[in-house]
C-alpha positions as CSV (number, residue, x, y, z in Angstrom):
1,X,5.4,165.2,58.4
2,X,7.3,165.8,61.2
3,X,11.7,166.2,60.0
4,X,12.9,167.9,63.5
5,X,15.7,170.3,63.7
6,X,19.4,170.2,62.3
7,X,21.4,169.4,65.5
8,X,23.9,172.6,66.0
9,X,27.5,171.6,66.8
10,X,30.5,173.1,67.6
11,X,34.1,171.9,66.8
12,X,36.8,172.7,69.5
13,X,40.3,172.4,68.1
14,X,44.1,174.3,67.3
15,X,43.4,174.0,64.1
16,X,39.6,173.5,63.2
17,X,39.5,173.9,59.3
18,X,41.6,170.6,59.1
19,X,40.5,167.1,60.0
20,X,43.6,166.2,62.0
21,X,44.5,162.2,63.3
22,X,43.7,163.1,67.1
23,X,41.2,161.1,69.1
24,X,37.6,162.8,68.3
25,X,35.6,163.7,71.7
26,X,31.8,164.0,71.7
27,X,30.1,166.3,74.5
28,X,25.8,166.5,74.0
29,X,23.2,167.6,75.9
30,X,19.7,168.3,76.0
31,X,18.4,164.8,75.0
32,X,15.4,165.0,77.2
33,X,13.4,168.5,76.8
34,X,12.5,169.3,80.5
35,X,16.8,169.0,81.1
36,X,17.6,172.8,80.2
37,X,20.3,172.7,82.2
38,X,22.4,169.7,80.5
39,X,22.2,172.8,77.6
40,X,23.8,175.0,80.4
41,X,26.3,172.7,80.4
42,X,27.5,172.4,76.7
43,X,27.6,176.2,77.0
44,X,29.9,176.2,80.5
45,X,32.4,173.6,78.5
46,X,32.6,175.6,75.1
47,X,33.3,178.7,77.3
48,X,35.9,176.8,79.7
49,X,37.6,175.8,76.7
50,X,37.8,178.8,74.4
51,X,38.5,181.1,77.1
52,X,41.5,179.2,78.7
53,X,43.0,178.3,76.1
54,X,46.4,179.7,75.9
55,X,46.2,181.0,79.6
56,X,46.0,177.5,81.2
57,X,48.2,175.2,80.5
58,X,46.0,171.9,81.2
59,X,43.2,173.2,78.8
60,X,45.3,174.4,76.2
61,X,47.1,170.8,76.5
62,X,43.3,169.3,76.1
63,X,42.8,171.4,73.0
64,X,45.8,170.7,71.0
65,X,45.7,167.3,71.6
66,X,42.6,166.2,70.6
67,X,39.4,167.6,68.3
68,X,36.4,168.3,71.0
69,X,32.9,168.3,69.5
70,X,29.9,169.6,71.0
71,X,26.3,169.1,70.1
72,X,24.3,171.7,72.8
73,X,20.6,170.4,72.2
74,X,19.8,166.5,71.0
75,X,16.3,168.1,71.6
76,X,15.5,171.1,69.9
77,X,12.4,171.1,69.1
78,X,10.8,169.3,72.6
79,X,12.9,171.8,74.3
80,X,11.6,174.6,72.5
81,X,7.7,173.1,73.3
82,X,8.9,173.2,76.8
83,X,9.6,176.9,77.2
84,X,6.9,178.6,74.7
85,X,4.3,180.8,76.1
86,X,7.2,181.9,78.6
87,X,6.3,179.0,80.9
88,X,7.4,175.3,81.7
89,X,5.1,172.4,79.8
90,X,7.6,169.6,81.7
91,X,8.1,167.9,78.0
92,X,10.8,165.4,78.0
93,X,10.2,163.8,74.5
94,X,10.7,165.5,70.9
95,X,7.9,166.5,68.9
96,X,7.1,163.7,66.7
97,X,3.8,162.6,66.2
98,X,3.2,158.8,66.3
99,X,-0.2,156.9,66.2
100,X,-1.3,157.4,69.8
101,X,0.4,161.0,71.1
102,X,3.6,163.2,70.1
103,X,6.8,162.4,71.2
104,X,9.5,160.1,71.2
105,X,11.7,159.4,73.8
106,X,15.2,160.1,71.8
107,X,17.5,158.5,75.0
108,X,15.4,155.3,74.1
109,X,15.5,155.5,70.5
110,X,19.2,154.4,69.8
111,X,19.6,150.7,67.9
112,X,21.5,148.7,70.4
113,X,19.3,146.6,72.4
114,X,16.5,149.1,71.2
115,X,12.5,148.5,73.2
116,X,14.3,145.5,75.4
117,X,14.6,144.6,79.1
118,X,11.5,147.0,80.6
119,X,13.0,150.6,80.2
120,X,10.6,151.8,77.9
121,X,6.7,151.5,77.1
122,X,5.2,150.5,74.0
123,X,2.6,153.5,74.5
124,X,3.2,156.5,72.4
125,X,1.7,158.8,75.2
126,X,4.7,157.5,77.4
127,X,7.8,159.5,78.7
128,X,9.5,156.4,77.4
129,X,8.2,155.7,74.4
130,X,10.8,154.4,72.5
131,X,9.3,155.1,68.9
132,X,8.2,153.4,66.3
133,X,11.8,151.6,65.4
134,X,15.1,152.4,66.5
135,X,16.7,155.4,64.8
136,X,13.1,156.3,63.9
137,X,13.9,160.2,65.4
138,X,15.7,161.9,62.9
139,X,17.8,163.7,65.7
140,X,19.1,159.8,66.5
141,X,19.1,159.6,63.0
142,X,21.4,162.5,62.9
143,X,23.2,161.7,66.0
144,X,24.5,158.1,64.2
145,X,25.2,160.3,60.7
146,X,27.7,161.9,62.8
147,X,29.4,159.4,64.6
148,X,30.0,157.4,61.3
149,X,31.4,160.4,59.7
150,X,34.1,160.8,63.2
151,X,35.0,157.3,63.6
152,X,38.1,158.6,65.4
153,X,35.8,159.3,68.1
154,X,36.9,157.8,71.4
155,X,35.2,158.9,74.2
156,X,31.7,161.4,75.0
157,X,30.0,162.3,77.4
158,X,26.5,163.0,77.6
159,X,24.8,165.5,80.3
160,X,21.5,165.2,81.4
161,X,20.2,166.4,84.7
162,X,17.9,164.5,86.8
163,X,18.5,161.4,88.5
164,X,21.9,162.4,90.4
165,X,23.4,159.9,88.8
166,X,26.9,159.0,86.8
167,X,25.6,156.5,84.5
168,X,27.9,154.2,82.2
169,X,27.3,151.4,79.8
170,X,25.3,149.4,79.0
171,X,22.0,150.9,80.5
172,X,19.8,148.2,79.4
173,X,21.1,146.0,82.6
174,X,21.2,145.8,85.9
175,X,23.8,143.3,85.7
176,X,27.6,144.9,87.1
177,X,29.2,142.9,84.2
178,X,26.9,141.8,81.1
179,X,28.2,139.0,78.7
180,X,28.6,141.7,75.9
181,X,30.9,144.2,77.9
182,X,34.9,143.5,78.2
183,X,36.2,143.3,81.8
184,X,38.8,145.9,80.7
185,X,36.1,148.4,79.9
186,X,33.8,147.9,82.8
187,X,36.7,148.6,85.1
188,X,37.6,151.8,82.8
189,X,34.0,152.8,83.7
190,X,33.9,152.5,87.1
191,X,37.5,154.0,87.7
192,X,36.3,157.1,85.3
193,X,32.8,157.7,87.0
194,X,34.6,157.4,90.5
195,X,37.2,160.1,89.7
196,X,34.5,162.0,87.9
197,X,32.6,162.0,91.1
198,X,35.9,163.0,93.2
199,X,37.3,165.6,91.4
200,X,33.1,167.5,91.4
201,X,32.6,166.6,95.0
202,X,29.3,164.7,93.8
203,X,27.7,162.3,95.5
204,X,25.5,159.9,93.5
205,X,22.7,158.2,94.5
206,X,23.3,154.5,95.7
């Protein structure tokens, strides 16, 4: 049976040995296998933030003021597949088996609104399989473990690396404003991914 990997994390804090009441914030990468570089990133952040701290004021600001989590690899096992035999397989799913093929899609395994609206395939040899139920990964599985033990989380971010895209709820619409979205937060979205592509000098994709 297939149980995938434990899901390495990293907790980014003044004072890490104590659960302090600071807003939590969640930083992954690495959900799709082929996406080593949304890795990269997880690895960039944890050294921008333990090496300035206490030499620049903004990140040492950042640090004290909130408890930063990072999960490097969603993927761990698809993204190992990907790179064995010192070459590139272009694997974008996990490693589970399922009736057809292996692999399940983990971006397209979370519960809400889970195998709706077109985004995925029903076919277990898809790239976007969605699996057999949601949460039917164990790294999802594992992924939902710990956001119910940090409730105090308020805000993540989630790299990924093909698509040139900033993406922002809910991504199982086209629609700029779904009936299950608050105004208030769809204009926090819009005015975070704008700034977001500002301060980077990115360009999305229209």
């Amino acid at each position: 049976s297939y149980k995938g990997r434990d899901l390495w994390a990293v907790k980014i804090s003044d004072n890490v040995g104590t659960d302090e009441d600071e807003p939590e914030v969640l930083i992954d990468g690495l959900h799709h296998a082929d996406e080593h570089m949304s890795l990269e990133m997880t690895l960039a952040i944890l050294r921008w933030l333990t090496e300035g701290y206490g030499s620049s004021t903004r990140i040492t600001n950042i640090v004290d003021s909130r408890e930063i989590w990072i999960i490097f690899a969603m993927n761990p096992d698809g993204a190992t597949y990907d790179i064995k035999d010192g070459s590139y397989h272009f694997w974008r799913k996990n490693r589970q088996p399922n009736a057809q093929a292996i692999g399940t899609d983990n971006n397209r395994n979370y519960s809400y609104k889970w195998g709706c609206c077109g985004g995925s395939s029903g076919s277990g040899g898809s790239e976007t399989y969605p699996g057999t139920a949601p949460l039917s990964a164990p790294e999802n599985q594992k992924m939902v473990d710990f956001m119910v033990a940090h409730p105090n989380n308020k805000t993540g971010i989630s790299y990924h690396t093909y698509g040139e895209l900033i993406l922002y709820p809910y991504g199982y619409t086209y629609d700029d404003l779904p009936p299950d979205m608050d105004p208030v937060d769809r204009q926090t979205f819009v005015a975070m991914g704008a700034e977001m592509a500002r301060t980077t000098g990115y360009h999305p994709q229209q």
